[in-house]
C-alpha positions as CSV (number, residue, x, y, z in Angstrom):
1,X,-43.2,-52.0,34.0
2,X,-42.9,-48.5,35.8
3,X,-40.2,-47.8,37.7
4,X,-40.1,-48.2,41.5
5,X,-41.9,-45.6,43.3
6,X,-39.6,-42.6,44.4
7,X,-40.1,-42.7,48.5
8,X,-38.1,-39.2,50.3
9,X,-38.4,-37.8,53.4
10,X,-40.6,-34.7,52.6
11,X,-41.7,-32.1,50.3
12,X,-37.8,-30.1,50.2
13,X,-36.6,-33.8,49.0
14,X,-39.0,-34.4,46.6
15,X,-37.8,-30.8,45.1
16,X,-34.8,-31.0,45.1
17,X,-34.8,-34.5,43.7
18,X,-36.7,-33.1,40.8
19,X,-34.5,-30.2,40.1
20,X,-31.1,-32.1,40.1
21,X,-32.7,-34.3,37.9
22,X,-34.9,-32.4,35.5
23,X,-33.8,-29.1,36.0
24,X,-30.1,-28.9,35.0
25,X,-30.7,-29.9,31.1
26,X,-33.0,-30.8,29.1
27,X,-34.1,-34.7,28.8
28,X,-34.5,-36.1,25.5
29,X,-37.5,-38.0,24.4
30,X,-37.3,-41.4,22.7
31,X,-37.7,-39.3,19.3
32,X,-35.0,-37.1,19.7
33,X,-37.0,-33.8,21.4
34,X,-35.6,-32.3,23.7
35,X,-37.6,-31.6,27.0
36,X,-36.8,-28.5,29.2
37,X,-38.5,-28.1,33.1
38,X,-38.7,-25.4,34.9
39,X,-38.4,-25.6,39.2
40,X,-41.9,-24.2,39.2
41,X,-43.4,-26.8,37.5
42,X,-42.7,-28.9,40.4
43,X,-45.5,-26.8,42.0
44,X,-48.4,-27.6,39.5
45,X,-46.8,-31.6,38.9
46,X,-46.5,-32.6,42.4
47,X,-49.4,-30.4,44.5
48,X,-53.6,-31.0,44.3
49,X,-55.8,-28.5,44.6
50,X,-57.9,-28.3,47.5
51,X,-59.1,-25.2,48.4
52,X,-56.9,-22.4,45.7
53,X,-54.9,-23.9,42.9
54,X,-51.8,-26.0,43.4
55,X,-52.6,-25.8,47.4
56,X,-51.4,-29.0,48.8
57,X,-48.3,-31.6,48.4
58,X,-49.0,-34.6,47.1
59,X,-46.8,-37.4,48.1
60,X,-49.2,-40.2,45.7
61,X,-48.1,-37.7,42.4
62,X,-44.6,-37.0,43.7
63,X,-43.6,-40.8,44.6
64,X,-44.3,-41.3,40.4
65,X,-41.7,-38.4,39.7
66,X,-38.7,-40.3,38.1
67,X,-41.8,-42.3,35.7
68,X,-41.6,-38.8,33.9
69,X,-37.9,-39.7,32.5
70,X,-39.4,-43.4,31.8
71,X,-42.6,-42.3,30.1
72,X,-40.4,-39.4,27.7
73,X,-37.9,-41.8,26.8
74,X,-40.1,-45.1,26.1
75,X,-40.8,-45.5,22.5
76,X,-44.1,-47.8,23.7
77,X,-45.4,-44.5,24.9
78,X,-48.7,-43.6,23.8
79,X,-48.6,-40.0,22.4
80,X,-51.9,-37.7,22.0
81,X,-52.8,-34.1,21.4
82,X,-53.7,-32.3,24.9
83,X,-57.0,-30.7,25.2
84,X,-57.6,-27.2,25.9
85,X,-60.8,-26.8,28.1
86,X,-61.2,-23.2,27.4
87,X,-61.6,-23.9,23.3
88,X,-62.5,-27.1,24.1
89,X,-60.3,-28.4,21.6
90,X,-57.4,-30.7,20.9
91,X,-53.9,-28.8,20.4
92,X,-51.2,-30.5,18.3
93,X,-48.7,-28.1,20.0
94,X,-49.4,-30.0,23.2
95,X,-48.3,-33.6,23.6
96,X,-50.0,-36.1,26.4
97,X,-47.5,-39.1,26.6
98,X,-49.5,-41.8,28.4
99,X,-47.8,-45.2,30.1
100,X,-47.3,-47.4,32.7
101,X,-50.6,-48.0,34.8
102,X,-52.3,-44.5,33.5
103,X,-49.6,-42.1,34.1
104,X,-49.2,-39.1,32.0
105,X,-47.2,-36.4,31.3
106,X,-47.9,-32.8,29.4
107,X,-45.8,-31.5,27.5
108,X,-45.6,-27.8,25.7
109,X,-44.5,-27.9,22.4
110,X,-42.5,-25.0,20.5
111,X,-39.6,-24.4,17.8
112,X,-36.4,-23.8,18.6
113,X,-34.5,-20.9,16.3
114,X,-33.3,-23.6,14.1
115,X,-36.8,-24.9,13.2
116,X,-36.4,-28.3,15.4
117,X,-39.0,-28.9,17.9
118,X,-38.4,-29.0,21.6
119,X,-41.1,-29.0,24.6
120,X,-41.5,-27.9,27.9
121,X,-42.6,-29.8,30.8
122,X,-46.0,-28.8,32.0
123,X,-47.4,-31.9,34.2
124,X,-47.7,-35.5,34.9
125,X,-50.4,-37.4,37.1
126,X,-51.9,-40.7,36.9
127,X,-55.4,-40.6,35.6
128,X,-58.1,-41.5,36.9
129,X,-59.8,-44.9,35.7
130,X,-63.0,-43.4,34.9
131,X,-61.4,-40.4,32.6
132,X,-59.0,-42.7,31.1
133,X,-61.4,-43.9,28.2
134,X,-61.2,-40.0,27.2
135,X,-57.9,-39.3,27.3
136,X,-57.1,-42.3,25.3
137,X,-60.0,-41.1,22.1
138,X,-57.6,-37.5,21.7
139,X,-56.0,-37.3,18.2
140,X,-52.6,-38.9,17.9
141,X,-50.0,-36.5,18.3
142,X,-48.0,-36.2,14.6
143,X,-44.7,-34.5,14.4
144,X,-45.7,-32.9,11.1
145,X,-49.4,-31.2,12.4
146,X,-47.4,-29.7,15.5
147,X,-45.1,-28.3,13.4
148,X,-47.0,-26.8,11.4
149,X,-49.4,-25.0,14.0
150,X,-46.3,-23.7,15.3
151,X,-45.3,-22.3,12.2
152,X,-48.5,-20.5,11.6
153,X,-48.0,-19.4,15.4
């Protein structure tokens, strides 16, 4: 069951909800990575694009914000390897977490100095029903095949 949805006055409280509570330290996943956002990333999470890229606050994405912390730290999360369009490939360095009624979130993955992983926040949106099927036929992520794409790096 996905948390309740997050309802705030406007776009400002939407932000600053998600930089008091992503922003200030990283959030770790069920499996011990740790998860860094950045405030911009509010901009590509939480906006559609309309007309230019990342154009128009969406209230539908940013009423799921606190289901990021929910899908990251739910070992029941399904984990997959993003897709890059423009090799038209699946990454093992990226890491699609999928849960509660189609909701993902993408995450970058690199190596911190001491060799353990960690992963940045890139986006989260629920998917649409008729992609879904695709999304869910990606590669499962493995710990051990991202590491060692990163390593060759």
């Amino acid at each position: 069951m996905p948390p309740p949805l997050l309802k705030l006055a406007d776009q400002a409280a939407y932000q600053q909800h998600f930089v008091a509570k992503y922003c200030a330290g990283p959030l770790m996943t069920h499996d011990g990575i740790p998860v860094f956002f950045k405030r911009h990333a509010f901009y590509h999470a939480f906006f559609d694009t309309v007309v230019h890229k990342d154009d128009t606050f969406s209230t539908v994405r940013a009423e799921r914000m606190d289901w990021i912390e929910a899908t990251l730290t739910d070992p029941q999360t399904q984990r997959l390897q993003g897709y890059l369009a423009k090799t038209k490939t699946h990454d093992p360095a990226r890491r699609v977490e999928l849960r509660h009624q189609n909701f993902i979130v993408v995450l970058i993955m690199g190596m911190k100095q001491d060799g353990s992983l960690k992963a940045e926040f890139l986006t989260c949106y629920a998917v649409n029903n008729n992609r879904l099927p695709k999304v869910q036929q990606a590669p499962a992520w493995n710990r051990q095949d991202c590491e060692n794409v990163l390593r060759k790096g």
